[in-house]
C-alpha positions in Angstrom: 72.0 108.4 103.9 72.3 111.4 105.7 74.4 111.3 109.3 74.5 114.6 111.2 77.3 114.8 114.1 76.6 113.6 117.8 73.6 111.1 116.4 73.9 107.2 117.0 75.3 105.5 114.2 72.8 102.8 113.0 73.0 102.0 109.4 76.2 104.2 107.9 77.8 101.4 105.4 80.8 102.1 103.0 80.8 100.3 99.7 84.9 98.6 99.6 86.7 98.8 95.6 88.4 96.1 94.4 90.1 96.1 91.1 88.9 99.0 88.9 88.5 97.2 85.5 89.1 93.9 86.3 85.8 93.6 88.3 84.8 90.2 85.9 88.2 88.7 86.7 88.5 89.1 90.8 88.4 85.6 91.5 91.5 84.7 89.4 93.0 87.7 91.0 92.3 86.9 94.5 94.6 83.8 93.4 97.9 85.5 93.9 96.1 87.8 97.0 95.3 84.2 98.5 98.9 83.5 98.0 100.5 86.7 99.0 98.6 86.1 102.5 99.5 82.5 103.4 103.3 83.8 102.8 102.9 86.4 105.2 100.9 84.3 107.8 102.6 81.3 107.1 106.2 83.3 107.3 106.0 85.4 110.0 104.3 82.6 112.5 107.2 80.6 111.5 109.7 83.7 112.5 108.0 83.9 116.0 107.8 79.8 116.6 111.5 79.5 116.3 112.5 82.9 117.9 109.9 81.9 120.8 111.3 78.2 121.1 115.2 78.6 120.7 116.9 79.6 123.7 119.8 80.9 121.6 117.6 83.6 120.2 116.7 85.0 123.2 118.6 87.9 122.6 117.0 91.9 122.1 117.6 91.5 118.3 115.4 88.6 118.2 113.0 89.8 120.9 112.5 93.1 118.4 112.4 91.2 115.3 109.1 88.9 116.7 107.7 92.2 117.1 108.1 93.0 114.1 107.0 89.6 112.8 103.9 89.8 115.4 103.1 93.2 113.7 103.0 92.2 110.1 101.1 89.1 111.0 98.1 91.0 112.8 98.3 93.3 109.9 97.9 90.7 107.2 95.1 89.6 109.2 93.2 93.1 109.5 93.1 93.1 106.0 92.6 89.7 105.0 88.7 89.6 105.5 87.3 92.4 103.3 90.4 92.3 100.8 89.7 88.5 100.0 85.5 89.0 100.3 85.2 92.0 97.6 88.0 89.3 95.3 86.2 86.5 95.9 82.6 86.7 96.9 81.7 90.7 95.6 81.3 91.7 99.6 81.8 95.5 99.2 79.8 96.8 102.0 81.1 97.4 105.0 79.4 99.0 108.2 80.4 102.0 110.4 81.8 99.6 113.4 83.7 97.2 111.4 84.9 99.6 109.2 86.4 101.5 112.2 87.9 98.6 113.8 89.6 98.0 110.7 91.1 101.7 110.4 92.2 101.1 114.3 94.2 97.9 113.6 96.0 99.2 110.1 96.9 102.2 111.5 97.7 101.4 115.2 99.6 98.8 113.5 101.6 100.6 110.8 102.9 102.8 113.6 104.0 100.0 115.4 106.0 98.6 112.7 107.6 102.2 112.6 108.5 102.5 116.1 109.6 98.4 116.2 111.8 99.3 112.8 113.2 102.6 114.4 114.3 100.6 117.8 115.6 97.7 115.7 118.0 100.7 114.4 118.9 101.6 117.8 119.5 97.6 118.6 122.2 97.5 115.8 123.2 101.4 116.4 124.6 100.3 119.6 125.7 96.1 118.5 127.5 97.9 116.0 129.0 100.9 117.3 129.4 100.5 120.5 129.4 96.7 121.3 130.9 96.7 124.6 127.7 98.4 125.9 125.2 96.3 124.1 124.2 94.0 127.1 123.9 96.6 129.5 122.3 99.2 127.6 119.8 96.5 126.1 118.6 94.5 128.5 116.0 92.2 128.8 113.6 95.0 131.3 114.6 97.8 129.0 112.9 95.6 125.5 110.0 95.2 127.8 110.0 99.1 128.6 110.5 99.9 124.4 107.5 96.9 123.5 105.2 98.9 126.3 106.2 102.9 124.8 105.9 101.8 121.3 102.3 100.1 121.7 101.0 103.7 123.8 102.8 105.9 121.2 100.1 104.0 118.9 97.4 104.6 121.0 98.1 108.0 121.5 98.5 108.7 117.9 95.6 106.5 116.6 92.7 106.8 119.0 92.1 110.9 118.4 92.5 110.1 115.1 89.4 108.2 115.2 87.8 109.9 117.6 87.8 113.1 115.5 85.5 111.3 112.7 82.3 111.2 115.1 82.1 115.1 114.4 81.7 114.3 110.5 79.2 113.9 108.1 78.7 111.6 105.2 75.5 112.4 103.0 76.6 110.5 99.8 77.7 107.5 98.1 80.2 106.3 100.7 82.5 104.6 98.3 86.1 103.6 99.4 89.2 103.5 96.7 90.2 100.6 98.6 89.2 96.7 99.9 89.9 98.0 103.2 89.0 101.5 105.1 91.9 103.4 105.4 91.2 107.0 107.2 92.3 109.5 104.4 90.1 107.5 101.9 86.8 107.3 104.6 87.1 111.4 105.3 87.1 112.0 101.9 83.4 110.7 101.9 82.3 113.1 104.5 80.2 116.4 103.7 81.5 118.6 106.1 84.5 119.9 106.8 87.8 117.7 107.0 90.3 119.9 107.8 90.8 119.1 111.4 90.6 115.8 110.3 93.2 116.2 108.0 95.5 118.1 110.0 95.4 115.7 113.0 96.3 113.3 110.3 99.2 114.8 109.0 100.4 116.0 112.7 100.0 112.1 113.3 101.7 111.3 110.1 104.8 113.5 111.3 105.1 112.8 114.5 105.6 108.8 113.7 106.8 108.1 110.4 108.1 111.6 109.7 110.2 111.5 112.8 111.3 107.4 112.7 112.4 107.8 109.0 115.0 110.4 109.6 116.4 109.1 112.6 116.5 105.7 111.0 118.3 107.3 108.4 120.8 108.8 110.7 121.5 105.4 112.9 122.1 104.2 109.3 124.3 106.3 108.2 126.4 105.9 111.7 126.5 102.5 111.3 127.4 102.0 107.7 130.5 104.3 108.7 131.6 102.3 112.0 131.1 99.4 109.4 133.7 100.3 106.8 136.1 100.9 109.5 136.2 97.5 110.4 139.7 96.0 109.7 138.8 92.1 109.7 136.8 90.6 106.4 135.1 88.4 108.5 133.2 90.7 111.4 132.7 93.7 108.1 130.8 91.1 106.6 129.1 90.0 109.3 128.1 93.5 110.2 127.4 94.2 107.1 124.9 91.5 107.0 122.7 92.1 109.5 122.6 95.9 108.4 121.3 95.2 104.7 118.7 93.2 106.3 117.4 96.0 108.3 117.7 98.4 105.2 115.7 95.9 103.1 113.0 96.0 105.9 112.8 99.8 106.6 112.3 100.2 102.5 109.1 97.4 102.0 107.7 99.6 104.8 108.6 103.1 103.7 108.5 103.4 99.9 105.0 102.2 99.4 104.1 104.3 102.7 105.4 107.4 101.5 104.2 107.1 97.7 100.3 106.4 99.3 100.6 109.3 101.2 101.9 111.3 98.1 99.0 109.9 96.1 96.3 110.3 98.6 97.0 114.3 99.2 98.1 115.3 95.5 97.3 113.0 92.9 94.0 113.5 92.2 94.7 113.3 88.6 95.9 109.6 89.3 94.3 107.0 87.9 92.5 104.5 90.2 94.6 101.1 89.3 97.7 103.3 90.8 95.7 104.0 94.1 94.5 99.9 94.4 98.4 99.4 93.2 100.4 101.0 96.0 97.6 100.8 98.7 98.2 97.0 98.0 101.9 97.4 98.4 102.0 99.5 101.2 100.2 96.7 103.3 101.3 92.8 101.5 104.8 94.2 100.7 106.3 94.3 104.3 104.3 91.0 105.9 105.6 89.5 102.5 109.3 90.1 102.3 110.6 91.1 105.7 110.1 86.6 106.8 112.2 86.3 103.8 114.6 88.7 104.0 115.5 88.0 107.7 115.5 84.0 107.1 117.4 84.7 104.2 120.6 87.5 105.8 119.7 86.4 109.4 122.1 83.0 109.8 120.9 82.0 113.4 117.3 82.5 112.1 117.9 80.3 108.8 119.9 77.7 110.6 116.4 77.5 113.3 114.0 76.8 110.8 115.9 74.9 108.8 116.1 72.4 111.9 112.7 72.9 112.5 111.9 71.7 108.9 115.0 69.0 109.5 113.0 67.8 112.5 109.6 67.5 111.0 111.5 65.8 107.9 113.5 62.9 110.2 110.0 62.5 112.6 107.6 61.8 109.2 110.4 59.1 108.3 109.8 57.2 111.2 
């Protein structure tokens, strides 16, 4: 199909890639997919229900961390659909509108999840460094304020993104590398030329994740030093905790992020099953493990669900 620029879009479809080489064995490998999602659903609606209904965790840690849960949860969901219909029931086409709705959410989304992981920084930056200011530098107006400028830094960053495809192209086989339509795979279909495109892309790329990562990395290494100088075993420890935790997080999110972004501009050469591989990772990896790791280093939010499971336990034994 041929679609020149500044025409209406009627019947431009992309064809979604599953598994290259396993394409007879999908639906035992949507198996583990189908898995990999219900943890992520399952785990982060569990994060919010107990962060939403515990008084005790209405603190800005907690307010930050359901955002961060809410996040991962919409993008588990913005994938789900095609991921698990190409596995399991060989849908691989995918139309213009859908396919940009889907591009909005990932990447509105991933964005999000950088700005709510560099504020959760900032949140222990302070907790830990300078606790005597915590309350009245955090307050409840100010998480409010940092929910409302992370969601229109997305915006900003996202919409001209997509904006800038209606000026394309695509005369050939529009076939994706992966289940989903991610924006540096869907220009790469296009016929004319991309380099706006791809420069907006990068700028956008920069001006998120290449600016959180860094000053994540900084906060880090402020707090890891205000946290060896803690004299008492107990409050190092405790310190300690919580800052591990948000490590953990920041690396599901940033090491599959980076090494699809390295893949997708220079490794041509690569073969597919690495592309399917870390696109995979980048977007299961964080909804997956950060429930985990914060039920798991995050004692108020352990000892919440383990009531809320205690609960359910002592009501079915009546």
């Amino acid at each position: 199909m041929l679609l020149l620029p500044n025409t209406t879009i009627i019947s431009l479809t992309f064809l979604l890639t599953g598994i290259p080489g396993l394409e007879a064995a999908h639906l035992w490998v949507s198996i583990p997919f189908c898995f990999l999602y219900a943890i992520a659903i399952s785990g982060n609606s569990m994060i919010l229900f107990v962060i939403l209904t515990n008084q005790s965790l209405h603190e800005p840690m907690f307010y930050l961390l359901s955002m961060l849960s809410a996040t991962d949860m919409w993008l588990s969901l913005s994938t789900m659909p095609t991921t698990l219909g190409v596995l399991c029931f060989n849908m691989q086409e995918i139309g213009w509108s859908a396919c940009i709705s889907q591009m909005f959410f990932i990447h509105f989304l991933t964005v999000m999840e950088s700005s709510v992981l560099l504020a959760m920084a900032f949140d222990r930056y302070i907790a830990i460094c300078n606790p005597l200011r915590y309350t009245t530098v955090l307050t409840p107006s100010k998480i409010i304020q940092i929910g409302l400028m992370i969601v229109a830094r997305g915006m900003l960053i996202v919409i001209p993104l997509l904006a800038l495809l209606k000026r394309l192209s695509f005369c050939r086989d529009n076939i994706l590398s992966h289940s989903y339509c991610y924006h540096p795979d869907v220009i790469k279909c296009s016929c004319s030329n991309i380099r706006v495109n791809s420069l907006y892309g990068l700028i956008g790329v920069l001006s998120s994740f290449g600016l959180d990562a860094p000053l994540i990395g900084i906060s880090y290494v402020l707090i890891l030093h205000s946290v060896l100088n803690i004299a008492s075993p107990e409050e190092w420890y405790k310190a300690f905790s919580t800052y591990i935790s948000h490590i953990g997080a920041v690396a599901v999110f940033y090491i599959p992020l980076i090494g699809l972004s390295v893949i997708h501009r220079w490794g041509k050469k690569v073969p597919p099953f690495v592309h399917i591989l870390m696109s995979n990772a980048f977007l299961l990896l964080p909804p997956v493990l950060n429930p985990i790791i914060y039920s798991v280093k995050t004692k108020q939010i352990r000892r919440a669900i383990l009531k809320v499971f205690l609960k359910k336990g002592n009501q079915s034994n009546h």
